[in-house]
C-alpha positions as CSV (number, residue, x, y, z in Angstrom):
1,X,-273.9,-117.0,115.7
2,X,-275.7,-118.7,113.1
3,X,-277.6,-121.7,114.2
4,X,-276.8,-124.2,110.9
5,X,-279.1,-127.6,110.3
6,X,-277.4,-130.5,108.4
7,X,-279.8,-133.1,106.9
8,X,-278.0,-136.6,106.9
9,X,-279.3,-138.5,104.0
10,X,-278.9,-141.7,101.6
11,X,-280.9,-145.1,100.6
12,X,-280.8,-147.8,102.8
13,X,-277.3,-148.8,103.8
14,X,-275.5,-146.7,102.5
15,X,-274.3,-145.4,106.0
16,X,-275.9,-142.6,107.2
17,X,-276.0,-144.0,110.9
18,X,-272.0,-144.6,111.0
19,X,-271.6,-140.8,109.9
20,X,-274.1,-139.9,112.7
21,X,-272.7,-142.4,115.2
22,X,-269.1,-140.2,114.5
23,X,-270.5,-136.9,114.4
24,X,-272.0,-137.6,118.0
25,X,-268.6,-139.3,119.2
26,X,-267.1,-135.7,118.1
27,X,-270.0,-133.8,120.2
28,X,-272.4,-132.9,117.5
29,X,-276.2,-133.3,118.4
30,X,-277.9,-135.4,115.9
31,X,-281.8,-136.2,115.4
32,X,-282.1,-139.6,114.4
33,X,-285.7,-139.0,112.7
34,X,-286.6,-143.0,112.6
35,X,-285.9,-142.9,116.0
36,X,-287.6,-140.1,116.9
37,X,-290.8,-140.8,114.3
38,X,-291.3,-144.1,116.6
39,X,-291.6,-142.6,119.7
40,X,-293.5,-139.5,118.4
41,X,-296.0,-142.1,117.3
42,X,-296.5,-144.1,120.0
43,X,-296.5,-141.0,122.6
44,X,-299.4,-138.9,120.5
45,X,-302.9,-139.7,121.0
46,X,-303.5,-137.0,117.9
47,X,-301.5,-139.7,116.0
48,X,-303.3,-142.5,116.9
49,X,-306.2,-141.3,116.2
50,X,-305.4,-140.2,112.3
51,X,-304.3,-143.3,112.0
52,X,-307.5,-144.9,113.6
53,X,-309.6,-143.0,111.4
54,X,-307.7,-144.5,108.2
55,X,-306.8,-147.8,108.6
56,X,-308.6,-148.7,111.2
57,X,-308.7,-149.8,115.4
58,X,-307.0,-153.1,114.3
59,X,-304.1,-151.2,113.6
60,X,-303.6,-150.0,117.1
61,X,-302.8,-153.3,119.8
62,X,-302.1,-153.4,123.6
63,X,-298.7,-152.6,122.5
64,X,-299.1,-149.5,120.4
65,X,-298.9,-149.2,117.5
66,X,-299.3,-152.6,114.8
67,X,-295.9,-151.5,112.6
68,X,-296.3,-154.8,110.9
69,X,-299.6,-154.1,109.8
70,X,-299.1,-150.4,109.5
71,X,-296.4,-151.6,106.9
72,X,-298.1,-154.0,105.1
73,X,-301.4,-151.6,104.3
74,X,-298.8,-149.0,102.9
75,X,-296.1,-150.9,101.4
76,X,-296.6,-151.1,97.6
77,X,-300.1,-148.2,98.3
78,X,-299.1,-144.7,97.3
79,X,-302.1,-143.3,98.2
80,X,-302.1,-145.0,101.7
81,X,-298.4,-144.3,102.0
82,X,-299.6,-140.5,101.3
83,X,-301.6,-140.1,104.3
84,X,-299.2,-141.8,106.9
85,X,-296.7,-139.3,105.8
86,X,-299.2,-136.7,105.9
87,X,-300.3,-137.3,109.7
88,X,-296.5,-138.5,110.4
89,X,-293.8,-135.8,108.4
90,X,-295.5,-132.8,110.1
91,X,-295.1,-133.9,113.6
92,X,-291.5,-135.1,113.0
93,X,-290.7,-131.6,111.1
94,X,-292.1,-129.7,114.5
95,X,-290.4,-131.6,116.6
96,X,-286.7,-131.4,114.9
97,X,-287.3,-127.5,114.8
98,X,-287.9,-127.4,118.3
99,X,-285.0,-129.8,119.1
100,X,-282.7,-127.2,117.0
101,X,-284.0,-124.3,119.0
102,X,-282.9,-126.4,122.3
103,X,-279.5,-127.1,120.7
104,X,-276.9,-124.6,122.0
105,X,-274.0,-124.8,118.7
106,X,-273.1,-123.5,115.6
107,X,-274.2,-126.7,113.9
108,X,-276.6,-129.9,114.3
109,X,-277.4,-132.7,112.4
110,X,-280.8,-134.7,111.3
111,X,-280.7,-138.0,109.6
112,X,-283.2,-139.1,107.7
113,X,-283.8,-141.2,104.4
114,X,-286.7,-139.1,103.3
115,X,-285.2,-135.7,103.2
116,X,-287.8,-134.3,100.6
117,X,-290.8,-136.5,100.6
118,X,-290.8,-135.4,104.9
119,X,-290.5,-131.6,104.1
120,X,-287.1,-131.6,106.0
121,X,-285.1,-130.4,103.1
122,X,-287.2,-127.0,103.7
123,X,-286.2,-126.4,107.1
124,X,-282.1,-127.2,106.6
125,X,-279.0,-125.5,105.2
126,X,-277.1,-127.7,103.4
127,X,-276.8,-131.6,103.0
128,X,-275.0,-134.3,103.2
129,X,-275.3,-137.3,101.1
130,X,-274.1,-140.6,102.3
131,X,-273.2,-143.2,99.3
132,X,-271.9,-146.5,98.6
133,X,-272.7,-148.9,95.4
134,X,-275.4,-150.9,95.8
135,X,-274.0,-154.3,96.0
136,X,-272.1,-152.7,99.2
137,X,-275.3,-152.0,100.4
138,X,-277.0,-154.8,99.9
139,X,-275.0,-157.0,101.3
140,X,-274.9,-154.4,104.5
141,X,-278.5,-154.3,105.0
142,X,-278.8,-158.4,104.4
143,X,-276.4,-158.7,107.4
144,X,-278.1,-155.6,109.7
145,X,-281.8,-156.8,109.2
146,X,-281.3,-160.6,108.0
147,X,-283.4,-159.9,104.9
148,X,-283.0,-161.3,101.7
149,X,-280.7,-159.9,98.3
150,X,-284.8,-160.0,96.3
151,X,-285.9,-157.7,100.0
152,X,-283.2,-155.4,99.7
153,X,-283.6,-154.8,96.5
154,X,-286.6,-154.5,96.4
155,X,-286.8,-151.7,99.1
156,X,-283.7,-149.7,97.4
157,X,-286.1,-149.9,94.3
158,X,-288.8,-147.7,96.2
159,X,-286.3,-145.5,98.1
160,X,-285.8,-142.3,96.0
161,X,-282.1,-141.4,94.8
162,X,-282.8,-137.6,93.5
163,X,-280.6,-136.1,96.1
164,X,-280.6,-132.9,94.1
165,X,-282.0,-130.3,96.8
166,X,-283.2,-126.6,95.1
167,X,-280.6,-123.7,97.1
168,X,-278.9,-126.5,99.3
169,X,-275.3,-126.7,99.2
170,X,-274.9,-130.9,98.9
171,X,-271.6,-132.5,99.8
172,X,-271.3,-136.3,99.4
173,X,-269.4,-138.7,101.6
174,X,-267.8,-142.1,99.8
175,X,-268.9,-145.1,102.4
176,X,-268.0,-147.7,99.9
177,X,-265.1,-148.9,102.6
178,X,-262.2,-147.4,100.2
179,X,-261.9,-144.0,101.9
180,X,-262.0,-143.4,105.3
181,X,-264.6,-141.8,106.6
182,X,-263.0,-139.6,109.3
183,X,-261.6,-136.9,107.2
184,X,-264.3,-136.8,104.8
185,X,-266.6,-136.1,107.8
186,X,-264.0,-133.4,109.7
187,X,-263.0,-132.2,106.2
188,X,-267.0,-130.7,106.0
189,X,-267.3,-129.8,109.4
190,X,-264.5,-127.5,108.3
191,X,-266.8,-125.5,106.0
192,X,-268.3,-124.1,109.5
């Protein structure tokens, strides 16, 4: 039995959660790498300590890690940005591999928005690429997070859209709200 890894990816609202949230409702694990990056951070001394040594104590508090601050030193600094996901990507990467290894099925799923830039796109078989325009997602990411049309855009700017993956078979899924999404989704869980 061979033990396939999907990558769930896309920019910011474009619906990668609702595919996950239906895969799981059908009984497929899935890795929800935001998730999982939070709590990896906040549970690892190692971590803390990288991220002491480059941007400082202030940006550890009495309740963990500062994410506000953490955000706002990296935002808009690739450089700084570099070496979060350099103390970050490899610890996520681990732990995925080792949450495969505990999953007993043909297939599993990771979602993440950062398929390349985390070095997940080495360690899966094939992916699948959530899209819907942007003005869909916009306006779904202004009603999820309460930020602004100028924030959204302004983080789908950032967020890379090259979802062209070197020896990965890529499938899309349509989340514009025109299609359903059910047999898109069992449609590709077919192919297994």
């Amino acid at each position: 039995m061979k033990k396939h890894l999907i990558a769930i990816t896309g920019g910011i609202g474009s619906g990668k959660t609702v595919v996950s949230d239906v895969l799981r409702v059908m009984g497929h694990p899935v890795y929800d790498c935001d998730k999982n990056a939070k709590s990896l951070m906040d549970g690892s001394d190692e971590i803390k300590s990288s991220l002491i040594k480059y941007f400082g104590s202030e940006i550890i508090n009495d309740n963990g890690i500062d994410r506000r601050l953490l955000s706002e030193l990296v935002f808009g600094d690739a450089s700084l940005l570099q070496i979060l996901n350099s103390i970050v990507h490899p610890v996520v990467v681990k732990d995925v591999m080792d949450w495969r290894n505990r999953q007993d099925c043909d297939v599993a799923f990771v979602e993440t928005a950062i398929l390349k830039e985390s070095g997940l796109a080495k360690i899966v078989d094939g992916v699948w690429v959530v899209e819907a325009h942007e003005d869909v997602r916009v306006g779904r990411v202004m009603r999820r997070n309460a930020f602004s049309e100028a924030e959204v855009r302004a983080r789908i700017a950032v967020q890379s859209n090259d979802f062209e993956y070197s020896g990965l078979p890529v499938y899309y899924i349509d989340n514009n709200g025109e299609k359903p999404i059910l047999p898109q989704i069992s449609s590709l869980l077919s192919l297994f």
